[in-house]
Each structure stands twice: as C-alpha cells, then as structure tokens.
N, CA, C and O of each residue as an XYZ file, in Angstrom:
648
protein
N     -11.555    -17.613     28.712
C     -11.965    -17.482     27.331
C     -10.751    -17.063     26.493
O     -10.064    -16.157     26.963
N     -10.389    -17.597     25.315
C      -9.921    -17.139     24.669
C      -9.869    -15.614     23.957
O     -10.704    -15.138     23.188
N      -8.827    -15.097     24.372
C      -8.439    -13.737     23.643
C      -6.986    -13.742     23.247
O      -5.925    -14.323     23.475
N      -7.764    -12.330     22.198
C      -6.448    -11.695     21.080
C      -6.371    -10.802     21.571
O      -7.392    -10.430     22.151
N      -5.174     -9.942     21.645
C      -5.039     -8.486     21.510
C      -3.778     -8.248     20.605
O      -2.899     -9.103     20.711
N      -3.599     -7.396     19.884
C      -2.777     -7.024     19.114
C      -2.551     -5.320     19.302
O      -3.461     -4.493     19.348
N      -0.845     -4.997     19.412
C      -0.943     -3.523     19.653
C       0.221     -3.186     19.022
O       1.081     -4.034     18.787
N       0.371     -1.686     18.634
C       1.935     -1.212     18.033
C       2.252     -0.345     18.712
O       1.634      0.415     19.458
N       3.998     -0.549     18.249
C       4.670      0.266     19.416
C       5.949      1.028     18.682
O       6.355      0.700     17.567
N       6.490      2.041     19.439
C       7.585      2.523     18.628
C       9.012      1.914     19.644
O       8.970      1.633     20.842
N      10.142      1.841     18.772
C      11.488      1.265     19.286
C      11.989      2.582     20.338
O      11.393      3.613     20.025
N      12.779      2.735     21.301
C      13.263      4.023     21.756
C      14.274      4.164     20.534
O      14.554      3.230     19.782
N      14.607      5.005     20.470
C      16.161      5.317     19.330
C      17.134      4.916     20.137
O      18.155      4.585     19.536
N      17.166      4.837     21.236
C      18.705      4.216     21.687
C      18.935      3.225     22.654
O      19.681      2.963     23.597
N      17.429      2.530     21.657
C      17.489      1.011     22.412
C      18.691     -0.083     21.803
O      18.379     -0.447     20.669
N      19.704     -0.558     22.183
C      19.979     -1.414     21.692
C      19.752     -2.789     21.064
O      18.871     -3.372     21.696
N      20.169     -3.433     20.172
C      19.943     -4.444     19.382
C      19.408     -5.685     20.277
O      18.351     -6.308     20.180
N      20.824     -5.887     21.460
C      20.821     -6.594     22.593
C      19.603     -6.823     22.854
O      18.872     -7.738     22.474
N      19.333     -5.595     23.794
C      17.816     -5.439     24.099
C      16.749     -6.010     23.716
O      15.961     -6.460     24.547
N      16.523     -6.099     22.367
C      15.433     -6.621     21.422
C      15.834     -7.862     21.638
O      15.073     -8.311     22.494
N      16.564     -8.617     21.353
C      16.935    -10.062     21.228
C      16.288    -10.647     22.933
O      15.393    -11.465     23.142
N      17.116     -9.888     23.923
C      17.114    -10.112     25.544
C      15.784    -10.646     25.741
O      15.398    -11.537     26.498
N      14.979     -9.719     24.672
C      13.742     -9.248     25.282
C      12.672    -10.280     24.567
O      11.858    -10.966     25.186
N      12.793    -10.257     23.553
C      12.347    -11.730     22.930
C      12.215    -13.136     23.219
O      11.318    -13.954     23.017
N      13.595    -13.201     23.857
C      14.223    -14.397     25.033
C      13.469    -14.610     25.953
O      13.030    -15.743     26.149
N      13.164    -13.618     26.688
C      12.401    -13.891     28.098
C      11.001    -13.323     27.724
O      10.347    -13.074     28.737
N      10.419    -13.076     26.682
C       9.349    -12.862     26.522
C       8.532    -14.258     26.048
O       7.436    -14.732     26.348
N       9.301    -14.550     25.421
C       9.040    -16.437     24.825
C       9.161    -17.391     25.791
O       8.371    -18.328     25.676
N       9.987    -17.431     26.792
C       9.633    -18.138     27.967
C       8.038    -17.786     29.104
O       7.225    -18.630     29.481
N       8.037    -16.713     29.319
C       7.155    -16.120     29.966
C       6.040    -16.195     29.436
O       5.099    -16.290     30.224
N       5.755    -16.183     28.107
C       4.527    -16.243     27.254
C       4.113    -18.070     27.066
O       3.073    -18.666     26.785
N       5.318    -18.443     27.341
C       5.040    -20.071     27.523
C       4.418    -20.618     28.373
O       3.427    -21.316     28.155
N       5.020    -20.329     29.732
C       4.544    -20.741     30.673
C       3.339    -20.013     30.865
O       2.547    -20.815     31.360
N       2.856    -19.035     30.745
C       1.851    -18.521     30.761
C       0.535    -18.985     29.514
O      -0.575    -18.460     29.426
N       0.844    -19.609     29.037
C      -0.119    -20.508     27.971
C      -0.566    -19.170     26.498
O      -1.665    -19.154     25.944
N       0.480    -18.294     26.190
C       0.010    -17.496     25.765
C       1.253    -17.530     24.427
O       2.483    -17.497     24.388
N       0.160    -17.613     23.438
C       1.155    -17.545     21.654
C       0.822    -16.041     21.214
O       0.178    -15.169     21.797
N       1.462    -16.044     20.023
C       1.610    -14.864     18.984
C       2.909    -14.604     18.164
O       3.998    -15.131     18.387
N       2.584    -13.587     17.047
C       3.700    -13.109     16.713
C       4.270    -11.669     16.715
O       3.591    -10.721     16.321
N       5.244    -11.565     17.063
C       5.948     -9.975     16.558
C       6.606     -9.665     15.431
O       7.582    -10.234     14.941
N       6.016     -8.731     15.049
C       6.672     -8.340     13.191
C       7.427     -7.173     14.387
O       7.032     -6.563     15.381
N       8.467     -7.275     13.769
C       9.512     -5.482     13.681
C       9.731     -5.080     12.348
O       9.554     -5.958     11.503
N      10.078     -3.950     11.953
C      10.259     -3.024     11.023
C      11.636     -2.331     11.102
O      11.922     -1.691     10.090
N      12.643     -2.325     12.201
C      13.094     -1.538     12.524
C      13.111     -0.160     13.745
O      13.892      0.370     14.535
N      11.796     -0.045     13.302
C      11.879      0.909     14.368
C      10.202      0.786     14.850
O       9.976      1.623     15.724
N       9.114      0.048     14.539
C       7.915      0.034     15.067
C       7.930     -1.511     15.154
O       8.283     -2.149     14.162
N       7.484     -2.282     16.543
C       6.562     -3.685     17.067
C       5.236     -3.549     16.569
O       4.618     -2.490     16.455
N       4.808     -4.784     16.259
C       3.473     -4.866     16.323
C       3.486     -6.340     16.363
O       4.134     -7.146     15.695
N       2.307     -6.561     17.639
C       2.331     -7.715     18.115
C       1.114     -8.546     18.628
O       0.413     -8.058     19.514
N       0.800     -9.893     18.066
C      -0.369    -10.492     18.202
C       0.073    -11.020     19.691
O       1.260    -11.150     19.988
N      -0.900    -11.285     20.512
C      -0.899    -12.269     21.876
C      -2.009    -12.412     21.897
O      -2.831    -11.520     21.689
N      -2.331    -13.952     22.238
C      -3.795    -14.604     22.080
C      -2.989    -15.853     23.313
O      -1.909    -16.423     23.469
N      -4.677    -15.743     24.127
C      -4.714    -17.012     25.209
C      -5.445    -16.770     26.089
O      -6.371    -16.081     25.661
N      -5.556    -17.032     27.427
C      -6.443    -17.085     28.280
C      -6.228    -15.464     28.671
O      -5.155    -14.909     28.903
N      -7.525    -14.895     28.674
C      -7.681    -13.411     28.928
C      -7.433    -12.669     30.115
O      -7.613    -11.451     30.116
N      -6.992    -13.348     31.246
C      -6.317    -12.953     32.481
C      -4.333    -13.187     32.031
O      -3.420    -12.408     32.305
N      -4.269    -14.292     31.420
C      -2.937    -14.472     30.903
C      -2.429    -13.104     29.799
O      -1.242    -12.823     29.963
N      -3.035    -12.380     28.899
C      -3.271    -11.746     27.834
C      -2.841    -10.552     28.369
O      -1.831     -9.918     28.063
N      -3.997    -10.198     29.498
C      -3.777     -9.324     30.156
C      -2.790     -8.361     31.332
O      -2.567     -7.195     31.657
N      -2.427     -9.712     31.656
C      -1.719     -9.562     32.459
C      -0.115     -9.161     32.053
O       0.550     -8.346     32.693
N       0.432    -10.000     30.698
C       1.548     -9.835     29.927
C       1.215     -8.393     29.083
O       2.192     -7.663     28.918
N       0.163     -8.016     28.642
C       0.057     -6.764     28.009
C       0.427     -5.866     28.992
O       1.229     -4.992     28.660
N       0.015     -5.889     30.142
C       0.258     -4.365     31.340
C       1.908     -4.687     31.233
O       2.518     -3.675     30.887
N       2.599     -5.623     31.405
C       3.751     -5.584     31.680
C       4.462     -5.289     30.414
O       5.589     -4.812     30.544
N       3.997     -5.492     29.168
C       4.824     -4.978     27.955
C       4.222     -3.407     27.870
O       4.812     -2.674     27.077
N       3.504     -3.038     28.351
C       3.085     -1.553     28.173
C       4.152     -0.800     29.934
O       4.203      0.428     30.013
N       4.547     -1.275     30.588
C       5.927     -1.094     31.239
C       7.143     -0.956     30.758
O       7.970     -0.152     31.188
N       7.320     -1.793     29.773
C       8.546     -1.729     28.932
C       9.253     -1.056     28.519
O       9.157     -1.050     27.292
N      10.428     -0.033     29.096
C      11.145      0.828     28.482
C      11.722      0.802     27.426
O      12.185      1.852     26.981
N      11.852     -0.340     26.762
C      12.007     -0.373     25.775
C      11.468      0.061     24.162
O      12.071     -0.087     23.099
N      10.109      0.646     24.421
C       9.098      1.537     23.792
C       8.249      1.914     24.028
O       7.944      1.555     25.165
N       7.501      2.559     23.569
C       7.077      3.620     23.807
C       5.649      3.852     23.107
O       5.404      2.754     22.607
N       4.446      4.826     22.775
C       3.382      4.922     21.970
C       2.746      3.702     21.723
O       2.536      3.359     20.560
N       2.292      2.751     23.011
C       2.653      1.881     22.567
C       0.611      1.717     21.927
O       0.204      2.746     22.468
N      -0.246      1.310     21.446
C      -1.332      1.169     20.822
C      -2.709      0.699     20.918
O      -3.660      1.319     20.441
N      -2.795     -0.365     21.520
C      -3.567     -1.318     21.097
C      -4.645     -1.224     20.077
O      -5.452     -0.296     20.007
N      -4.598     -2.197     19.337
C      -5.847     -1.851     18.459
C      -6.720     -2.693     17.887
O      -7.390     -2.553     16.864
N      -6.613     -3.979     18.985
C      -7.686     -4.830     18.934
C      -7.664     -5.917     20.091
O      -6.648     -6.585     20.285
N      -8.481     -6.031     20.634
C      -8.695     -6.760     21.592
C     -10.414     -7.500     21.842
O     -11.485     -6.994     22.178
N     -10.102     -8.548     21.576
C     -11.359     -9.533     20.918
C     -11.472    -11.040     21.861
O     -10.538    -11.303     22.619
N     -12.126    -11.562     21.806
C     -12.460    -13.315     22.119
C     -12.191    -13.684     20.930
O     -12.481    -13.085     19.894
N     -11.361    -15.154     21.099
C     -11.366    -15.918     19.209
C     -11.836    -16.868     19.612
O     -12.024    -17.249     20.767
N     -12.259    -17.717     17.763
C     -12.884    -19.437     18.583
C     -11.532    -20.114     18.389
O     -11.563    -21.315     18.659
N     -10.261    -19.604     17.957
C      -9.501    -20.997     18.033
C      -8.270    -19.611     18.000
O      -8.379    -18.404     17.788
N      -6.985    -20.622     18.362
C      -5.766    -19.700     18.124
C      -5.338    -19.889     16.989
O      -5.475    -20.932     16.349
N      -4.617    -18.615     16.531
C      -4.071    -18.315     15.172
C      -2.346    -18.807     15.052
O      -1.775    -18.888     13.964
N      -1.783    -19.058     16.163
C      -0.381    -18.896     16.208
C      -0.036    -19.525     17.546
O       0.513    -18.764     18.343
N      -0.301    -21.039     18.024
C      -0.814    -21.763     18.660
C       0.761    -22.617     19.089
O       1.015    -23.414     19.992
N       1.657    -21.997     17.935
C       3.128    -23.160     17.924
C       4.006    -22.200     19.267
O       4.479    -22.824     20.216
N       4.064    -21.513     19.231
C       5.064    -20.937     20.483
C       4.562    -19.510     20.888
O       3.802    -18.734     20.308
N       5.453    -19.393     22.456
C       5.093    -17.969     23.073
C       5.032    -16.636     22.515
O       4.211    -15.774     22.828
N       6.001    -16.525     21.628
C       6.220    -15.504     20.715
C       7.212    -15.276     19.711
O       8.331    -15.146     20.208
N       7.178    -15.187     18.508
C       8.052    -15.723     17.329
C       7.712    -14.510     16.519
O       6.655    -14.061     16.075
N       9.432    -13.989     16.462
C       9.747    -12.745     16.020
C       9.966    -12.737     14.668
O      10.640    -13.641     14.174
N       9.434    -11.721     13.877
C       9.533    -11.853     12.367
C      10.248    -10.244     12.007
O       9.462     -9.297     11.972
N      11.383    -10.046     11.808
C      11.954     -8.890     11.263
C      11.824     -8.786      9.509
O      12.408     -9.407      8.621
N      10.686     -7.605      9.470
C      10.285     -7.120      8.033
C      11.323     -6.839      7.561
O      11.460     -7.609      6.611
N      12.165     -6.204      7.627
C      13.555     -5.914      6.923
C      14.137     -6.922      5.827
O      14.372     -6.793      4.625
N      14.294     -8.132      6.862
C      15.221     -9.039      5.979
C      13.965     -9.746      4.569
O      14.659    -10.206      3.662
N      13.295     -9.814      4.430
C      11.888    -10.272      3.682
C      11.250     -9.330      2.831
O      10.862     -8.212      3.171
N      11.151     -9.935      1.512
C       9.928     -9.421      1.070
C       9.098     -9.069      1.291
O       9.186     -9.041      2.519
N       7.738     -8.530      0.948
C       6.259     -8.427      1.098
C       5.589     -9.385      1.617
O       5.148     -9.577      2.750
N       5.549    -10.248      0.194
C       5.297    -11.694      0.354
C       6.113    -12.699      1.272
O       5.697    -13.311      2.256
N       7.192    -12.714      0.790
C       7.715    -13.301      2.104
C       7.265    -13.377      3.752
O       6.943    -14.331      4.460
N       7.400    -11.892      4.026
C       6.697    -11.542      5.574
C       5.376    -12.360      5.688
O       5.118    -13.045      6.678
N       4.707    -12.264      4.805
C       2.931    -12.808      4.912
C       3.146    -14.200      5.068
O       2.516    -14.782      5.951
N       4.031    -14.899      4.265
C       4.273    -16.033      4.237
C       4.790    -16.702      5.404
O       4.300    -17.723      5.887
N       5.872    -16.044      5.868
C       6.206    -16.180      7.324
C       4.907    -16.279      8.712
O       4.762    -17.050      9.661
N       4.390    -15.468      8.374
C       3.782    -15.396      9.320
C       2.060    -16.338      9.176
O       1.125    -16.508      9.958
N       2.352    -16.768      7.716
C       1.126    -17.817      7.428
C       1.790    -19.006      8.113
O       1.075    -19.586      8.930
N       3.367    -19.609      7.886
C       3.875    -20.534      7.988
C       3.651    -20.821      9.995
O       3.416    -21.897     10.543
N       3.826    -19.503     10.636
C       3.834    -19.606     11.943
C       2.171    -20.038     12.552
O       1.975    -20.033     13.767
N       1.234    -20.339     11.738
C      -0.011    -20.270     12.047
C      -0.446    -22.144     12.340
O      -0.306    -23.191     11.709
N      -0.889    -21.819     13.365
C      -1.696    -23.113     13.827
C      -2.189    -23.915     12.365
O      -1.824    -24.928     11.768
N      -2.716    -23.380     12.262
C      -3.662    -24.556     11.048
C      -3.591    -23.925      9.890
O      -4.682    -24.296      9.456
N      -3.164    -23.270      9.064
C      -2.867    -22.671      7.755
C      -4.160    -22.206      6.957
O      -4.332    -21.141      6.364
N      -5.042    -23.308      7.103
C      -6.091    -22.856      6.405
C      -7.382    -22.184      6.985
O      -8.434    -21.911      6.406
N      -6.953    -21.961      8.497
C      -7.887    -21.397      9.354
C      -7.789    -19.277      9.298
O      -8.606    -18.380      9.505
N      -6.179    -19.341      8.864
C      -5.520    -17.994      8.772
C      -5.924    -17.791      6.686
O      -5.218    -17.822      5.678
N      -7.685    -17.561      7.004
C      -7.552    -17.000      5.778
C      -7.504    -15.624      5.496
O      -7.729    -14.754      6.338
N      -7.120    -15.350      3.937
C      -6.474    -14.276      3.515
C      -7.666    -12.998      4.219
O      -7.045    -11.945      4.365
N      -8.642    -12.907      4.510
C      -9.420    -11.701      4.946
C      -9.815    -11.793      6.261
O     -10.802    -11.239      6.746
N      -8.765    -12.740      7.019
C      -8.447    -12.516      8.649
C      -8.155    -11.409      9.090
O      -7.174    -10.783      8.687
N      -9.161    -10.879     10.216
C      -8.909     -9.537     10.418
C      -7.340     -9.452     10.962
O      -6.517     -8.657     10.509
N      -7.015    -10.647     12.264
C      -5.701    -10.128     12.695
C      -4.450    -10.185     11.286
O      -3.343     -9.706     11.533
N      -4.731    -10.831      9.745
C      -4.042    -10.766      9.513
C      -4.221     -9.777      8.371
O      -3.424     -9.895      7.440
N      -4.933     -9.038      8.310
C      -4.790     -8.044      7.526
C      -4.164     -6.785      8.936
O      -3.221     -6.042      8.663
N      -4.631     -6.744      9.920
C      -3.320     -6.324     10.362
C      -2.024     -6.006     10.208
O      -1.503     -4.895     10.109
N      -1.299     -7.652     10.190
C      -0.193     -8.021      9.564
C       0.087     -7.226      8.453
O       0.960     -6.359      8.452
N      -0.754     -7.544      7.347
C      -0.443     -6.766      6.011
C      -0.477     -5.686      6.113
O       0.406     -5.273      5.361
N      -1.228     -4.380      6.864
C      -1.041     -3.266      6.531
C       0.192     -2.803      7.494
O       0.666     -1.719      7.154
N       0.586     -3.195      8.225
C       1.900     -2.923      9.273
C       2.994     -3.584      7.930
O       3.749     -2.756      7.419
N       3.036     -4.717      7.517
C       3.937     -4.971      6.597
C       4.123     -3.684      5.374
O       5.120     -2.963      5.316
N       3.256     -3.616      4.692
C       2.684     -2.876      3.603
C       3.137     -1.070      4.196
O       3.422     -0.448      3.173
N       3.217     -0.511      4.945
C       3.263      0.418      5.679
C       4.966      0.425      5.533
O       5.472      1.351      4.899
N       5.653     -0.403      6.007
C       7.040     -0.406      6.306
C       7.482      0.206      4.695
O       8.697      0.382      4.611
N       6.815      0.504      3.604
C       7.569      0.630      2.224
C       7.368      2.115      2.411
O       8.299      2.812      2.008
N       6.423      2.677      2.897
C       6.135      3.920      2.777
C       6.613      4.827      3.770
O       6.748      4.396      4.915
N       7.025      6.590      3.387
C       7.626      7.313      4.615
C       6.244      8.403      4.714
O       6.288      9.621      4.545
N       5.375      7.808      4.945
C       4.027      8.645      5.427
C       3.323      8.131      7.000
O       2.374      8.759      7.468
N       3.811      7.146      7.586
C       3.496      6.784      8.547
C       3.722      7.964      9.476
O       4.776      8.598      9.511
N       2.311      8.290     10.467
C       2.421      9.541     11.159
C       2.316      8.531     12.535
O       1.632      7.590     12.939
N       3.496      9.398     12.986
C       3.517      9.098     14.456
C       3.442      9.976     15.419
O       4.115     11.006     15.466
N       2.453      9.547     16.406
C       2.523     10.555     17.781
C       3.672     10.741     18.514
O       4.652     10.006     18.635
N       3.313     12.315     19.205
C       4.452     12.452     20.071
C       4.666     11.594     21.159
O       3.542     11.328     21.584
N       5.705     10.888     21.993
C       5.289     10.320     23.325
C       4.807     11.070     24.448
O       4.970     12.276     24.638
N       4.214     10.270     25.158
C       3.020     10.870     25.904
C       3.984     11.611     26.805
O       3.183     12.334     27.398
N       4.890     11.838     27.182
C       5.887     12.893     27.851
C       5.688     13.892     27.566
O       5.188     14.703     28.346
N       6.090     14.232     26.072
C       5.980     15.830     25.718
C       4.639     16.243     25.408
O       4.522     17.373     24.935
N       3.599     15.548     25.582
C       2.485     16.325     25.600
C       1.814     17.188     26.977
O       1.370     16.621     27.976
N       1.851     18.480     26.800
C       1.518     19.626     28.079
C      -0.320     19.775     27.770
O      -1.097     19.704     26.818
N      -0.342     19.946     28.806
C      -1.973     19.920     28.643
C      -2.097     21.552     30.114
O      -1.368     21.886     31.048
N      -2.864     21.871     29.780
C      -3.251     23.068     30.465
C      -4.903     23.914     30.691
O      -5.607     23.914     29.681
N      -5.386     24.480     31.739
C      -7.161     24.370     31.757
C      -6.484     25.870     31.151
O      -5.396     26.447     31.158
N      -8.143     26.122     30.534
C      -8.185     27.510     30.350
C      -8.865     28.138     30.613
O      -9.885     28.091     29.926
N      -8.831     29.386     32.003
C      -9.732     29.939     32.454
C     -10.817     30.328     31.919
O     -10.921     30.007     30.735
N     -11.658     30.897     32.352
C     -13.267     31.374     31.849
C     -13.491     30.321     30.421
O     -13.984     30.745     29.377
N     -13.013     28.843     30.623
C     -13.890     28.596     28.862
C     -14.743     27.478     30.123
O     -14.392     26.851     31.123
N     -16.037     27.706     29.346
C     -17.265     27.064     29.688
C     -17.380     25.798     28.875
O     -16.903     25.683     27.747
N     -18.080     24.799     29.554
C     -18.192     23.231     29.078
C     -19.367     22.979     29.227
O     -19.842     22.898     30.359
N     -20.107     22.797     28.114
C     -21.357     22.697     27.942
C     -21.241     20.715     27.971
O     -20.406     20.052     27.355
N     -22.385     20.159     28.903
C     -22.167     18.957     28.889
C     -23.335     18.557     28.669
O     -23.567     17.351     28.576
C-alpha cells in the first residue's frame, strides 16, 4: 500500500557540508531502487523530509535514516496511506530554503510534484512544507534537548495510581 511519512530532524553542528551532499547521493540512489520518492527541504540547520512508497520500502529507509549520525531529534509527524504519490519524479530531491524565497521554496517544491494539480494548496503534506518553510524566518522555533542529555530517575516512596 502506498505510504507517506514525513519527519524533522536537527543537523549535528559539526556535520560537514560534504556529508549532506554524500548523503543525498546515496540516499537518491537507494530510495530509487527501492521504489521510494520525496522531498527534503533543509534550512540550514533542520531536515524535513517527505518519503512516500510501498510501506515496507518507507519503512524500512526511515529506521535507517533514524540511524543516521548525521542528526539527531529526529520526529516523525505523519505517517499515513495516500491514493496517489505527491513527488513521484525521483528518490529524493533536495530543496535548500536558504537560497529561495518563501514563494519560491513552495514553488519548488510544487514544480517537484507528480501532477501539479493533484498538490493542492490545502494538502496536508504540503502545508507541512509551508510551515517548516514559514518557520525558517522566525528565531522562536523550540527545540528539544537530544535524547542523550536527558537523565531520567525513579523516585522513591511516590505512588502511581493507575
């Protein structure tokens, strides 16, 4: 069956540039042969990334990008069945918010869409898009700690009412 999942992620700080490119490279092959499209917006320092295709294929590339040392926190925040693919032209096609407008970005990523008029404007995955785009202008984005530095500890005598 056809599935989407879409998830965000943070960059390490001392990931190199390389890296990202490397990683794009063999992520677009791998997502090929594996019958699996989408796109990645970057920001700089946060991914967020559509993958849609056969739901063992989906799945299987998500566990391995949630391996990825290359970031970190990483999200998911939707994972659905679709009736058709949204982004149907290649494995994965990277869109850096930086160099682009607002509009531009949206546009980009309308232009990367299977059928243009199927990606309408109150598409959930692509209002996605827009608020991850839309987000990149603002310095209020709260981010979690990585799951490393979080300590967790029981506390004697507290009772759990279930």
């Amino acid at each position: 069956m056809l599935t989407t999942l879409i998830y965000r992620s943070h960059l390490r700080a001392d990931a190199p540039i390389q890296s990202i490119i490397d990683m794009v490279s063999e992520a677009n092959s791998r997502n090929e042969r594996a019958g699996v499209t989408g796109v990645l917006l970057f920001n700089g320092v946060h991914f967020l990334q559509l993958l849609e295709g056969d739901e063992a294929a989906v799945v299987q590339i998500y566990k391995k990008i949630c391996m990825d040392t290359l970031h970190f926190n990483i999200v998911e925040l939707l994972s659905d069945y679709a009736p058709y693919r949204r982004f149907g032209r290649s494995g994965m096609e990277l869109i850096d918010i930086r160099l682009f407008s607002k509009e531009e970005c949206l546009d980009r990523v309308l232009l990367r869409g299977t059928t243009q008029h199927k990606l309408l404007y109150n598409d959930r995955a692509l209002r996605f898009f827009r608020t991850f785009i839309d987000s990149a202008e603002t310095d209020n984005y709260y981010e979690l700690p990585d799951r490393f530095s979080w300590f967790f500890f029981i506390r004697p005598n507290r009772c759990i009412i279930g």
